[in-house]
C-alpha positions in Angstrom: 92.0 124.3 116.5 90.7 121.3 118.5 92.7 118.1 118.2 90.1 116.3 115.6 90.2 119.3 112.9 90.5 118.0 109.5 93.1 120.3 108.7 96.7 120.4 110.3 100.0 121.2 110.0 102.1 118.7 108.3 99.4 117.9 105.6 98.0 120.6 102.8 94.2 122.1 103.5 91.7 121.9 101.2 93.7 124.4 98.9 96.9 123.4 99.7 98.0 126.2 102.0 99.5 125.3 105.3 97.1 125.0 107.8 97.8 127.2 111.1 96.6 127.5 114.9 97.4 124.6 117.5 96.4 123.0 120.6 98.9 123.6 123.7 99.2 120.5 125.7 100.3 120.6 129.2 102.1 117.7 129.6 105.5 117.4 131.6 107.3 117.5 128.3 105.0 120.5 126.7 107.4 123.3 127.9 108.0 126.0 125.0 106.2 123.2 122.3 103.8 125.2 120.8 102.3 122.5 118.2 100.1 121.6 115.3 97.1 119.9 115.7 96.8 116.2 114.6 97.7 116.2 111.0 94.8 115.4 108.0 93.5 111.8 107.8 94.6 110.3 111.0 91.1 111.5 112.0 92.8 111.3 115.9 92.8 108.0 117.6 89.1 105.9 116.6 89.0 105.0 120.8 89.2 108.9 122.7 92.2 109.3 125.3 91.1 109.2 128.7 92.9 111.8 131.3 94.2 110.9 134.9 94.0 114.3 135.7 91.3 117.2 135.0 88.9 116.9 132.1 90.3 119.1 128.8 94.4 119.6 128.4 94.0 121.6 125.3 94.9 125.5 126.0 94.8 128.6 124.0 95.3 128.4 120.0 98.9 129.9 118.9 101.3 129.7 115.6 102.4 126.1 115.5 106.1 125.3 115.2 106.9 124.5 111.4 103.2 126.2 110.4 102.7 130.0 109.7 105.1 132.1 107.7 107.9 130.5 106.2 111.2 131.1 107.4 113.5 133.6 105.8 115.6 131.3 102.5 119.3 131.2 103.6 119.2 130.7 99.6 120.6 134.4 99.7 123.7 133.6 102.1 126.8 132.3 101.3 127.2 128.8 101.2 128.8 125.8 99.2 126.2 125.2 97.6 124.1 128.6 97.3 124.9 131.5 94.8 123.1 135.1 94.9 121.5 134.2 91.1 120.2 130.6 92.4 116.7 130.0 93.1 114.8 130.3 96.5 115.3 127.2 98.2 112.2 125.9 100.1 111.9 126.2 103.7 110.2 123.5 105.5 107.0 123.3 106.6 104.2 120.9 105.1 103.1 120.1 102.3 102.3 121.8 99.1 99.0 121.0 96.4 102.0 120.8 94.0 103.7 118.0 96.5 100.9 115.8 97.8 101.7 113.2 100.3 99.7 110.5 101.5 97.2 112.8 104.3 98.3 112.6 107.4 101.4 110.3 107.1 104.2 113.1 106.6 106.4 112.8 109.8 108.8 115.9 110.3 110.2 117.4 113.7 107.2 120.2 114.3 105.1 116.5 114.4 107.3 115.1 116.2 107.2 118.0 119.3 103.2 118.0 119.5 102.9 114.0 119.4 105.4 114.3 122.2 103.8 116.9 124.3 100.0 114.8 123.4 102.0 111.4 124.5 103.1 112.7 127.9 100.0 114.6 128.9 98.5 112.0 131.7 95.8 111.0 128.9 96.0 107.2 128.4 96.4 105.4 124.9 95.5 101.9 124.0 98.8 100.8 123.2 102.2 102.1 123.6 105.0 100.0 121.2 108.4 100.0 121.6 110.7 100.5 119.2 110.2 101.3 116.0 112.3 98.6 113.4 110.3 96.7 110.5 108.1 94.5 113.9 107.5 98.0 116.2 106.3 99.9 113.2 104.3 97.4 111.9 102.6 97.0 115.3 102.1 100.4 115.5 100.2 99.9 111.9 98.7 96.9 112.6 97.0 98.4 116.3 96.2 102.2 114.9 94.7 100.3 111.8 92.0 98.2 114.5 91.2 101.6 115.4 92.9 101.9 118.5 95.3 104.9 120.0 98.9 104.1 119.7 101.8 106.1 120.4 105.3 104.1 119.3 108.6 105.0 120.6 112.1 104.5 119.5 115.3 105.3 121.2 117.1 106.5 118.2 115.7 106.6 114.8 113.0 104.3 112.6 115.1 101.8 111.3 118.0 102.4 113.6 118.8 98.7 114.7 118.7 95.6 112.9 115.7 96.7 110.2 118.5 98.5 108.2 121.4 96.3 108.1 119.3 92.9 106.0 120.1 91.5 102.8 117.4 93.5 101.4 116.0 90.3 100.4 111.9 89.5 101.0 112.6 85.7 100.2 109.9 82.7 100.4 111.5 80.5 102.8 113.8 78.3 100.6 116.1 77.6 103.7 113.5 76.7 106.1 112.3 74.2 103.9 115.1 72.5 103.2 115.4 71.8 107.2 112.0 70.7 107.3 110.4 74.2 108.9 107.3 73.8 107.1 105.6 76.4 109.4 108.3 79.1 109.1 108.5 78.4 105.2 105.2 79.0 103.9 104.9 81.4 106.0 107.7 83.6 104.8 106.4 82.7 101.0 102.6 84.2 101.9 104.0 87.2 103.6 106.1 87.9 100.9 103.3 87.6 97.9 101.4 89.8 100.3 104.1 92.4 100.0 105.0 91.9 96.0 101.3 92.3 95.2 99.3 93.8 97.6 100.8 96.0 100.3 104.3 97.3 99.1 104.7 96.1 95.4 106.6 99.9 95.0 109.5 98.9 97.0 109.5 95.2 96.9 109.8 93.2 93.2 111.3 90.3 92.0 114.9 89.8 91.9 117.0 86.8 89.6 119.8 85.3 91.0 122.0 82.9 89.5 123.9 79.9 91.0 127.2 79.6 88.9 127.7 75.8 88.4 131.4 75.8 88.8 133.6 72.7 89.6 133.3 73.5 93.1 129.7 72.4 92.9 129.3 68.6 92.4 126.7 67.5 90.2 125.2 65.9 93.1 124.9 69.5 95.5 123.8 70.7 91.8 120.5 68.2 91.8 119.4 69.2 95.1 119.7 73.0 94.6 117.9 72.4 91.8 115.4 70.7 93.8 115.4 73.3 96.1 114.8 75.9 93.8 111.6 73.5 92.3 110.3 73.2 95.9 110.3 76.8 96.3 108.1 77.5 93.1 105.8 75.1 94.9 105.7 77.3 97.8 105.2 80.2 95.7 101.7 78.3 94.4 101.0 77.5 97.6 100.8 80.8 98.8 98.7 82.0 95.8 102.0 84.3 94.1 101.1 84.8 90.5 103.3 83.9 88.5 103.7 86.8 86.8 105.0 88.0 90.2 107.9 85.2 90.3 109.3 83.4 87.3 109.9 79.9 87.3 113.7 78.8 87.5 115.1 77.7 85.1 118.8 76.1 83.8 121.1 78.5 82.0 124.1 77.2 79.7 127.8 78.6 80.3 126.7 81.5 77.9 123.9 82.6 79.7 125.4 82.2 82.5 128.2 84.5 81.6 125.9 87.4 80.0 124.3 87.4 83.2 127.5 87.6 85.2 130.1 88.2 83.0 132.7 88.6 85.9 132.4 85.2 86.5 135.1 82.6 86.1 134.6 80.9 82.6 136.9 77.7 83.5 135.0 75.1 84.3 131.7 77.0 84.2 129.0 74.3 83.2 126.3 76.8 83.6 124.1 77.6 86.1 120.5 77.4 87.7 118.6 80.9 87.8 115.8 81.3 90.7 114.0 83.8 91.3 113.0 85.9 94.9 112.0 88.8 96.8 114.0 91.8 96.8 112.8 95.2 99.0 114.6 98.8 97.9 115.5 99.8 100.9 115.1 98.2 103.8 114.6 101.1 105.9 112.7 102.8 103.5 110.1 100.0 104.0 110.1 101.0 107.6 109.5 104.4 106.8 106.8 103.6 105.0 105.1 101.6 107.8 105.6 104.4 109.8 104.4 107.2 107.7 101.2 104.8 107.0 100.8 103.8 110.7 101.3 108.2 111.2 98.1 108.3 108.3 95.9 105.6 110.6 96.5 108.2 113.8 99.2 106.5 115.3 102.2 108.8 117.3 105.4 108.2 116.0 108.4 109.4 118.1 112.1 108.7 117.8 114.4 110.4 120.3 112.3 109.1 122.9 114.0 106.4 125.4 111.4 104.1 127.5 113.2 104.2 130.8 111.3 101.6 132.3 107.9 99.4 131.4 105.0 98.5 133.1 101.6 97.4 132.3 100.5 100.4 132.6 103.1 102.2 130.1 106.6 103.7 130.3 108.7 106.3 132.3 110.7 108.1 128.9 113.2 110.2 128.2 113.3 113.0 125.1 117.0 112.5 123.9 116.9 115.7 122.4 116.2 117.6 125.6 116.8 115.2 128.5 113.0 116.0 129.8 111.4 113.1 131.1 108.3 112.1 131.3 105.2 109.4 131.3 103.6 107.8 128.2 100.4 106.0 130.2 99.0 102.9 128.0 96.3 100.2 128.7 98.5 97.4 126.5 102.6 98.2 126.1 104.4 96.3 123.2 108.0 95.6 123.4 109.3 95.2 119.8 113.1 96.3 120.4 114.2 93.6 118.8 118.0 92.3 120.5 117.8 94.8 123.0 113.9 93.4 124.4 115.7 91.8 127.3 117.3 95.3 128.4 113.6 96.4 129.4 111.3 93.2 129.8 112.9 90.3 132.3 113.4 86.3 131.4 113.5 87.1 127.5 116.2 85.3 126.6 118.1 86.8 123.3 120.9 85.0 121.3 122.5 87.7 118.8 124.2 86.3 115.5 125.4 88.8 113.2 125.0 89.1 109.8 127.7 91.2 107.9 127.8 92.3 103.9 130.7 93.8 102.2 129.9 97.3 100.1 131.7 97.5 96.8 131.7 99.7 93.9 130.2 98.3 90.8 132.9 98.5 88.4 134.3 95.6 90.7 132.4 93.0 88.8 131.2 94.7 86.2 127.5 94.7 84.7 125.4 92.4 86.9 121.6 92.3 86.0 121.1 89.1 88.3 122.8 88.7 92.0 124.3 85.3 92.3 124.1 82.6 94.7 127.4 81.2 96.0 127.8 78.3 97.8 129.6 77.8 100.7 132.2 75.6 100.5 131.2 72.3 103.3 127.8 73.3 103.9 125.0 71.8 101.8 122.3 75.0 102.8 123.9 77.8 102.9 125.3 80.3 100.4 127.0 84.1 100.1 124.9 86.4 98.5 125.9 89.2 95.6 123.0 91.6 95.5 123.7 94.8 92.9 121.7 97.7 94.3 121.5 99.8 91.2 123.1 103.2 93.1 126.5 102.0 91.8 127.1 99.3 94.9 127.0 96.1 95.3 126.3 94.0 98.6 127.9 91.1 99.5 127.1 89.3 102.6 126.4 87.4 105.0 127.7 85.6 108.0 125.8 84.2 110.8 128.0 84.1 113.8 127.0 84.5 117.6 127.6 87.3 119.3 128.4 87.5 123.2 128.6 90.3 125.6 127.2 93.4 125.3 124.7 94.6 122.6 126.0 97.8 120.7 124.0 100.8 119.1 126.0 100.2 115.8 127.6 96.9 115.4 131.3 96.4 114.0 132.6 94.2 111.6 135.3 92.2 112.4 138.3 91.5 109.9 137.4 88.1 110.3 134.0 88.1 108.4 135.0 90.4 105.7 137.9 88.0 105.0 135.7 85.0 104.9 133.5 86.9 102.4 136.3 87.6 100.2 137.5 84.2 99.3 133.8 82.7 99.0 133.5 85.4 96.3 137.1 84.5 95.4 135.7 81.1 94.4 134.2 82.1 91.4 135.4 85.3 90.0 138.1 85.6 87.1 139.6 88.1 88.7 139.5 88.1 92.7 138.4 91.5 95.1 141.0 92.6 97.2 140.3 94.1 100.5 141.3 97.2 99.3 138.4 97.0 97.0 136.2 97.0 100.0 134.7 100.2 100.5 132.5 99.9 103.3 131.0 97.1 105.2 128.1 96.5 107.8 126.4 93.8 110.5 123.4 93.5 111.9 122.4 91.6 114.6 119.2 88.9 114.8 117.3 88.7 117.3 117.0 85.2 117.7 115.5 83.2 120.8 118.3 81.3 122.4 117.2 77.7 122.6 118.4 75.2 124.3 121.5 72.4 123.4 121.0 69.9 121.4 123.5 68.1 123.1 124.6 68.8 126.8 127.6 71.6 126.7 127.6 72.4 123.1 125.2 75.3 122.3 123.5 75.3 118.8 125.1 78.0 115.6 123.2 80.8 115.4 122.4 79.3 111.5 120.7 76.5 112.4 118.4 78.3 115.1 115.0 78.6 114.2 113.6 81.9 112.7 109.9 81.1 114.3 109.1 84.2 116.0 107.3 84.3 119.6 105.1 86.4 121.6 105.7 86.9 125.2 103.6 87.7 127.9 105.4 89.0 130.9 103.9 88.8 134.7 102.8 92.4 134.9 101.0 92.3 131.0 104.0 93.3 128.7 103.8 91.6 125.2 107.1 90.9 123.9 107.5 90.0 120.1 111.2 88.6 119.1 112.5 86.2 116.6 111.7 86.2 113.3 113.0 88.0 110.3 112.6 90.7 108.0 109.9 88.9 105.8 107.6 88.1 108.4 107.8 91.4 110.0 103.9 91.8 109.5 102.8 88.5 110.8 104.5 89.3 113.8 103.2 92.9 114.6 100.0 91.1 114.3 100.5 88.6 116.4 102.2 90.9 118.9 98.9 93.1 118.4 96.3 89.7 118.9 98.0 89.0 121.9 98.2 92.6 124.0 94.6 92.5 122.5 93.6 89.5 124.2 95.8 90.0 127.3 93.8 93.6 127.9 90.5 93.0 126.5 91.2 95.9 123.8 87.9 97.0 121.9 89.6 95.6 118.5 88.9 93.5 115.4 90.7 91.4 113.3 94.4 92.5 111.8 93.4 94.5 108.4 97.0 95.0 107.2 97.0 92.3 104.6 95.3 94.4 102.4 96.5 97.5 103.8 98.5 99.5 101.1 101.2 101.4 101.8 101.8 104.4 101.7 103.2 105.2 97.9 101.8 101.7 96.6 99.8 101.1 93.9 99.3 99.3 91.2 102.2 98.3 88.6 100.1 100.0 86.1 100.1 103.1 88.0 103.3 102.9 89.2 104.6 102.6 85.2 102.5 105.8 84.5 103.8 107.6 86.9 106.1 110.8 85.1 109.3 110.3 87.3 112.5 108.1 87.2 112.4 104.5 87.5 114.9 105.1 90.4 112.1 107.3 92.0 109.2 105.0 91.9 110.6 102.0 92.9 111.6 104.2 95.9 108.8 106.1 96.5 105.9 104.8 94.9 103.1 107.9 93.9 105.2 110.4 95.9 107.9 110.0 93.4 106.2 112.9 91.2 106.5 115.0 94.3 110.3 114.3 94.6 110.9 114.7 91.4 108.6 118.3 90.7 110.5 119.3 93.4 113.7 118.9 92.0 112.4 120.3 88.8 111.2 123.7 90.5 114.4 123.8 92.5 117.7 123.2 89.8 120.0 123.3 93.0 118.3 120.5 94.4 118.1 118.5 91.0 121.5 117.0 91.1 123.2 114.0 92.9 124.7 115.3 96.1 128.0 113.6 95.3 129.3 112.0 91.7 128.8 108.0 91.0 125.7 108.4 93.5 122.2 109.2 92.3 120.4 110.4 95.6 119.3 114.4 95.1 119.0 117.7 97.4 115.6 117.3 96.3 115.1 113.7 98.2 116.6 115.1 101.2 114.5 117.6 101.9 111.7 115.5 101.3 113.4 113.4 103.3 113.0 116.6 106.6 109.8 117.5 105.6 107.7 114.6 105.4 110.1 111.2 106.5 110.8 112.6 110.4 114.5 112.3 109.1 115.7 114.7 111.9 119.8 115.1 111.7 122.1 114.8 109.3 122.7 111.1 110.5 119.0 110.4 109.8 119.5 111.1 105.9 123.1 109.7 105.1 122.6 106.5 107.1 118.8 105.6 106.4 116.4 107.8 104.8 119.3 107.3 102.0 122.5 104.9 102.2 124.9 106.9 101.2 126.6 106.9 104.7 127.2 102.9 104.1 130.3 104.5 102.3 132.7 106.2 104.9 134.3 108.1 101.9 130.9 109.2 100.7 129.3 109.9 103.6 131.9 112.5 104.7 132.2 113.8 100.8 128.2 114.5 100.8 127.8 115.6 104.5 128.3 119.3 104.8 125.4 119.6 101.3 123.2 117.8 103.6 123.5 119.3 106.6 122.7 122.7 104.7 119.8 121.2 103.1 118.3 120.1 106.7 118.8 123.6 108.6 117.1 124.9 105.7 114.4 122.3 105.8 113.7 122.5 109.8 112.5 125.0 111.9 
C-alpha cells in the first residue's frame, strides 16, 4: 500500500474492516517496525517530503503491526477481572463501523511506530514542533491545517507538563483587565468564545461561580468585584460571545447564596455576586483532542521521542522506548516546550511560578452546583478557586509562587502551599477541611518570561508578571513560543506558526483553526441528541456513542474501574486504541485523572494495566 492510500490501519475501510498491507521505511529507527500506511483522512502531508538520500524509501508490502488478525483474547485466562463465562474482550487494533472515530485522527502505538520510522527516514518535513502541551499541539494543528508536513515530538506524553496541571478554567481575562492589560484581556475573552462556540463547545461550557460576601469582604472590595464582574460581561460583547453562551452576573441574597453553596458559613453571609466563565473538561483531554485533530490534518504525532538537540534544519532524537536515535530533518523547527524551551533553544529566559490545587472528595463540602470565588485576604485581585469536577472531586487551588533551580518532570507540592490553601478555604466554610481531608494535590509550573525589576534588586512576583505570550526567533531560525496561558493556547500556535512561516518562506496561508472543529465537536443540538451519558459527551463529544456501545457490547468493561469514580474499562481501551495512551501512566494520569488520587490510582492500577496489554499489540 503506497503512503497516500485512502485506507489504513488505525481508521475503518469503506466497510469497516481493518485495513491491512504497509509501507517499510528505512529509516535509522525502522529496524523490526513493520507499519501501517498513513491512516484515512490525513490524505498524507498537502506539500510531498523531499529525500536527502535516494529517490523512493518505501519497501515491500507486509502485515502491519496492530492490523491483520486480531490477537488471541486473554479474556479466557485467569485474571482479576476475567472469568471463563465473561465475554471476549476486544483486542486492539483500529477501528470498527460500529465505533467510528473521526478518520484519520485515532493515535495508538502501531501509529506511533510507522510515524516514527516515516519521521527519521532522511525525507524532510515542513515543520518539526516540539513538544506537545495545549501550544505544541495546537501548532502542530494550526501548521498541518495550512497544508504543510508536520511531525511534532514530545519527550514524554501529550499533555505531560504544564497542559494538565490548570484550573481547568477557559476564562475571559477578568484579571488582566483589572491591571489594565487591555491586549492580554480581550484576547483571552475572544479565544475563549471561539472555543465555547465554535471549535471545542464539547469539552469547554460555561461554569457559575459565586463570590460569598462574607464580613471578610468590605463593602467597598464588594463594589469593585462587582465592577469587575460588569466589565467582564463587556468583554464578553466585545468579543461577539452570545449570550446564551455566558450569563450575565448577577447578585444573590444569603439564601441563594446558601443553596448554591450550602457548606458555606451562614454568619455574617450578606450574599453574594454570581459570575459566570469558561470551564474545559479536562484539560488534557483538550490536548488530546488537538492532537488527534492535528493526527486527522496529516500531521505526525510522537511522544517517547526526545529532541536531543535543535537546529534550523531539525533535531537529533531519541525513541525513549528503545534508546535508538535518530534524525527528524525539517525546513522550520518550533520549540513549544513550554518551561523547559531554554533547555534546548539559547537566551530564552524562563521564570517558573507554580500553581498548586488541593484534590478533595465531594462529600467535604457537600452539593456544590457553582465553584466559588474566594478572596484572598490583603490582595485586592486575586482569589482561591473551588472548582467541583463532577467525578466526585473537587479542586482547590492556586498559588503563584516562583520557582528557582532546576525544572522537574512532575512538580511537588510543598506543605507550604497546601497549608495556605486550607485556611483561605477556612475563611468561609462552617465547618473547616483538615489536611487529612486532603486527598491528593498537584502544581504546575508557567512558563512565564522573566522580565526585568521594577525596581533595582527586587525582582517582580510571579502574579503580577504579564501572561502576554512571545515568539522568538533564534540566530540559526528556531521559533520559540512561551508565555501565555491555557486560554490563548491557539493564538499562540498561530503565531508561533506565522512566524516560522515568515522566517522560512513556507508555501502557507492564513491560520484556519478558528473555525476549525475539533475533533468530537458539534453542535449543542447534536451533542444533546447524542444516545450516551452526559458524562460522555461532555467528554468526548460524537465519539461518546462509541465509548459507550462499547461498553454495552462488552459488560466487563461497563463498570467504573474503582467505586466513587465514574471512568470505565470501556474508556480505557478507547483510550489504547484510538488516544496514543501508551502505558498504564498514560491512562491513570491523563487520558483519565484518576491517578490525581494516590489512593485511587494504586486501587484501579492493576484493572488497567490488564485492559492495556489486552488493547496493544
Amino acid at each position: 500500500m503506497s503512503p497516500t492510500s485512502p485506507t489504513a490501519a488505525g481508521s475503518p475501510g469503506p466497510t469497516g474492516a481493518p485495513a491491512t498491507g504497509s509501507s517499510n521505511p528505512s529509516g535509522p529507527m525502522a529496524a523490526g517496525c513493520s507499519s501501517p500506511a498513513t491512516p484515512a483522512g490525513s490524505g498524507g502531508p498537502a506539500r510531498p517530503e523531499t529525500s536527502a538520500g535516494p529517490a523512493g524509501g518505501a519497501g515491500s508490502a507486509g502485515s502491519p503491526r496492530g492490523a491483520g488478525p486480531a490477537a488471541p483474547s486473554r479474556a479466557a485466562r485467569p485474571s482479576a477481572r476475567a472469568s471463563a463465562a465473561k465475554p471476549s474482550r476486544p483486542s486492539g487494533g483500529p477501528a470498527t463501523a460500529a465505533s467510528p472515530t473521526a478518520a484519520g485522527s485515532s493515535l495508538n502505538a502501531a501509529r506511533r511506530a510507522d510515524d516514527l520510522a516515516r519521521a527519521t527516514d532522511g525525507r524532510t518535513v515542513d515543520v518539526l514542533v516540539v513538544g506537545l502541551g495545549a501550544t505544541g499541539a495546537g501548532a502542530a494543528l494550526d501548521a498541518a491545517a495550512r497544508g504543510l508536513s508536520v511531525v511534532a515530538i514530545d519527550a514524554h506524553d501529550l499533555a505531560f507538563g504544564t497542559s494538565r496541571w490548570s484550573s481547568k478554567l477557559i476564562h475571559g481575562g477578568l484579571r488582566y483587565l483589572a491591571s489594565g492589560q487591555l491586549d492580554v484581556a480581550h484576547e483571552s475573552a475572544v479565544e475563549r468564545g471561539i472555543l465555547m462556540e465554535r471549535t471545542a463547545p464539547h469539552l469547554v461550557r460555561a461554569q457559575p461561580f459565586v463570590l460569598p460576601l462574607t464580613p471578610m469582604v468590605s463593602r467597598a472590595q464588594a463594589t469593585l468585584a462587582w465592577a469587575g464582574f460588569r466589565a467582564g460581561d463587556t468583554l464578553r460583547l466585545a468579543a461577539r460571545t452570545a449570550r446564551a453562551t455566558l450569563p450575565a452576573p448577577r447578585r444573590l441574597s444569603a439564601a441563594e447564596t446558601r443553596h448554591l453553596a450550602p457548606a458555606l458559613r451562614a454568619d455574617g453571609l450578606r450574599g453574594s455576586l454570581l459570575s459566570w466563565d469558561g470551564r474545559v473538561t479536562d484539560d488534557a483531554r483538550l490536548v488530546t483532542a488537538l492532537a488527534r485533530t492535528a493526527a486527522a490534518q496529516g500531521a505526525r504525532i510522537l511522544t517517547r521521542v526526545r529532541a536531543l538537540d535543535l537546529t534550523s534544519t531539525g533535531a537529533r532524537v531519541r525513541d525513549e522506548l528503545t534508546g535508538q536515535e535518530g534524525e527528524i530533518r525539517a525546513r522550520a523547527v518550533i520549540n513549544a516546550s513550554g518551561v523547559w524551551a531554554g533547555d534546548l533553544v539559547d537566551g530564552v529566559r524562563i521564570r517558573p511560578s507554580r500553581g498548586t490545587h488541593l484534590v478533595l472528595r465531594s462529600e467535604h463540602l457537600g452539593p456544590l452546583p457553582a465553584g466559588l470565588h474566594i478572596p484572598i485576604p490583603g490582595e485586592t485581585n486575586r482569589f482561591v478557586l473551588v472548582l467541583p469536577q463532577g467525578d466526585g472531586r473537587v479542586y482547590v487551588g492556586l498559588t503563584d509562587e516562583p520557582v528557582d533551580g532546576d525544572i522537574p518532570d512532575v512538580p511537588e507540592v510543598p506543605e507550604t502551599d497546601i497549608g495556605f490553601l486550607l485556611d483561605v478555604l477556612g475563611s468561609v466554610l462552617d465547618s473547616p477541611v483538615r489536611r487529612e481531608d486532603v486527598v491528593g494535590a498537584f502544581a504546575g509550573l508557567r512558563p512565564l518570561l522573566d522580565a526585568p525589576p521594577t525596581r533595582p534588586g527586587a525582582a517582580p512576583r510571579t502574579a503580577d508578571i504579564s501572561r502576554r505570550h512571545a515568539v522568538l526567533t533564534s540566530s540559526v531560525g528556531v521559533t520559540t513560543v512561551v508565555g501565555g496561558k491555557l486560554t490563548t493556547y491557539r493564538r499562540m500556535a498561530q503565531d508561533a506558526v506565522d512566524a516560522a512561516v515568515a522566517t522560512h518562506n513556507l508555501p502557507a496561508g492564513p491560520s484556519p483553526t478558528a473555525t476549525l472543529p475539533l475533533v468530537g465537536a458539534a453542535t449543542p443540538r447534536t451533542l444533546s441528541a447524542l444516545r450516551a451519558p452526559r458524562r460522555l459527551v461532555q467528554r468526548y463529544g460524537t465519539e461518546a456513542e462509541a465509548v459507550h456501545a462499547l461498553a454495552e457490547r462488552h459488560p466487563d468493561l461497563a463498570a467504573p474501574l474503582l467505586p466513587g469514580h465514574p471512568v470505565t474499562g470501556a474508556e480505557v481501551l478507547w483510550a489504547a486504541r484510538h488516544e496514543g495512551a501508551l502505558d498504564e501512566a498514560d491512562l491513570l494520569d491523563r487520558r483519565t485523572r484518576i491517578g490525581l488520587v494516590p489512593e485511587d490510582r494504586a486501587e484501579a492500577l492493576a484493572a488497567v494495566r490488564e485492559i492495556i496489554e489486552d488493547a496493544l499489540p
